[in-house]
N, C-alpha and C positions, 0 to 999 in steps of 0.2 A: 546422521540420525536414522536414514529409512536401513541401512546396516547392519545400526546396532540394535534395532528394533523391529525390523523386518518391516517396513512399512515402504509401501510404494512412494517412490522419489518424487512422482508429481501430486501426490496426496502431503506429501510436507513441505512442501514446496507453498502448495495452496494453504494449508495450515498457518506457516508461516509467513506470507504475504502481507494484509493487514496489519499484524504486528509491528515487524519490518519497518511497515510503509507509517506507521504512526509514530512512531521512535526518530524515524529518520528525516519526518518532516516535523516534530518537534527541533530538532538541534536544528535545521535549515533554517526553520521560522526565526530561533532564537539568536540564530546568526545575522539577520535585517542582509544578509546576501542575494541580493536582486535577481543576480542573472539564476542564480539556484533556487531560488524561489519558482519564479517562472518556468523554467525546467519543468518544476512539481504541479505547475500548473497544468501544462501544457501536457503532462504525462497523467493527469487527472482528467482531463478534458479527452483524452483519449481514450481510457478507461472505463469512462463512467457514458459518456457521451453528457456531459453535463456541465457547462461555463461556471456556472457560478458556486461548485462545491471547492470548501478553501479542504486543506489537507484533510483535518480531520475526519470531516466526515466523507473524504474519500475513502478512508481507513473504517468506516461504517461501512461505505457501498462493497469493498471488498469483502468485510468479515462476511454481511446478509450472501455477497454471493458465494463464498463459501461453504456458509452452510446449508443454499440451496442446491448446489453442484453435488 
């Protein structure tokens, strides 16, 4: 993308995070997959510094910091 459009790699990068990350822990969630679930957790709690956000609104915490970065 930042290529074919000249845009800085880690500006689509961030762009595309959120996204990403909501798409990908829908199919997890809809797959009842434990240990991948957990993963998503555990990579949320890292993230956000925050226990009790379930994916989606991990995928909140990202976009806001997006677009305060």
């Amino acid at each position: 993308i930042g290529g074919q459009f000249h845009a800085p790699h880690g500006a689509v990068c961030a762009a595309l995070l959120a996204p990403v990350w909501r798409a990908n822990w829908k199919l997890v969630h809809a797959s009842k997959d434990d240990a991948m679930q957990d993963r998503f957790t555990s990579a949320g709690l890292i993230l956000t510094c925050h226990r009790l956000l379930d994916g989606e609104r991990v995928a909140a915490f990202l976009s806001d910091l997006t677009q305060r970065l």
